[in-house]
C-alpha positions as CSV (number, residue, x, y, z in Angstrom):
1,X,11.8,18.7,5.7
2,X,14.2,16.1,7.2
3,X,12.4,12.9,6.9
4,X,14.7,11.0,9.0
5,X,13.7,12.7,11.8
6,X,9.3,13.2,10.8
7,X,7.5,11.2,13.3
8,X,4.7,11.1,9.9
9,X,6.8,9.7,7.7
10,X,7.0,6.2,7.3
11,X,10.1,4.3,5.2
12,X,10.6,1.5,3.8
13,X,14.6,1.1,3.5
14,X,15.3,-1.8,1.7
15,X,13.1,-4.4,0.2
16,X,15.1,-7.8,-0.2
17,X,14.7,-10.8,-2.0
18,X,17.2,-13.7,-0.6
19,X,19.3,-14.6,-3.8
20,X,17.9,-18.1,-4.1
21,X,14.6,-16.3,-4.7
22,X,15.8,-13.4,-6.9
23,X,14.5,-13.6,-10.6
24,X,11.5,-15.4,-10.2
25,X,9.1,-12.0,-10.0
26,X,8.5,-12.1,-6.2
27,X,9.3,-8.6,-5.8
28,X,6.6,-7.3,-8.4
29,X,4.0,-9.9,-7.0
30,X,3.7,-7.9,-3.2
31,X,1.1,-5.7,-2.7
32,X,-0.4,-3.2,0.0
33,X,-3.9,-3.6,1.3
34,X,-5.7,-1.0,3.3
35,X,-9.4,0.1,4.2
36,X,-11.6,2.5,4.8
37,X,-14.9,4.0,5.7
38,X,-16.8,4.0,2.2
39,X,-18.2,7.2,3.3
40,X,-14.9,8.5,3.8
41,X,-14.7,10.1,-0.1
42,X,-11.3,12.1,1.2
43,X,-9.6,9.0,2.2
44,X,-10.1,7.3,-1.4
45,X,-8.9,10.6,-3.4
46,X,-5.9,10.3,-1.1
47,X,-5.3,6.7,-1.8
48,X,-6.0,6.5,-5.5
49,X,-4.0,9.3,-5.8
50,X,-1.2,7.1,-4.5
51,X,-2.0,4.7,-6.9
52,X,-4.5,2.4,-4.5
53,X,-7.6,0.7,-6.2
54,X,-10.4,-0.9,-4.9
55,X,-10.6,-4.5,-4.8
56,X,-14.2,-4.9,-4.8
57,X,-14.1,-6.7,-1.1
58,X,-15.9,-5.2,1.5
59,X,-13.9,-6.2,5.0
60,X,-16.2,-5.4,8.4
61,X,-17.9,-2.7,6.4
62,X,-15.4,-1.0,5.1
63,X,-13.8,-1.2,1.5
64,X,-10.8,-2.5,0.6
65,X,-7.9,-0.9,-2.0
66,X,-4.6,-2.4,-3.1
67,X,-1.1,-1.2,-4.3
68,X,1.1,-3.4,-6.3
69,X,4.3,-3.0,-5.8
């Protein structure tokens, strides 16, 4: 599979911290939030399996996971 060319493949290429910034622990404090249906029992096994937990917010009824990164 050539992932350059996937249209279901998403990339992040580079994730910089401007040098003034660099060594104060920015880059481990970002996360990724998502949500889904709580019904939706596929969607979590996919996302914890990526290493998403819940949060224990519920946002317009549906639940909310996180990723540190």
């Amino acid at each position: 599979m050539d992932e350059d060319t996937n249209e279901d493949v998403y990339c992040i290429w580079r994730f910089l911290i401007d040098k003034k910034f660099q060594g104060k622990g920015y880059g481990k404090a970002n996360r990724i939030c998502l949500s889904y249906e709580p019904k939706n029992t596929a969607a979590k096994a996919q996302y914890e399996s990526l290493g998403f937990r819940e949060t224990d917010e519920i946002e317009d009824d549906q639940i909310v996971s996180v990723l540190r990164i």
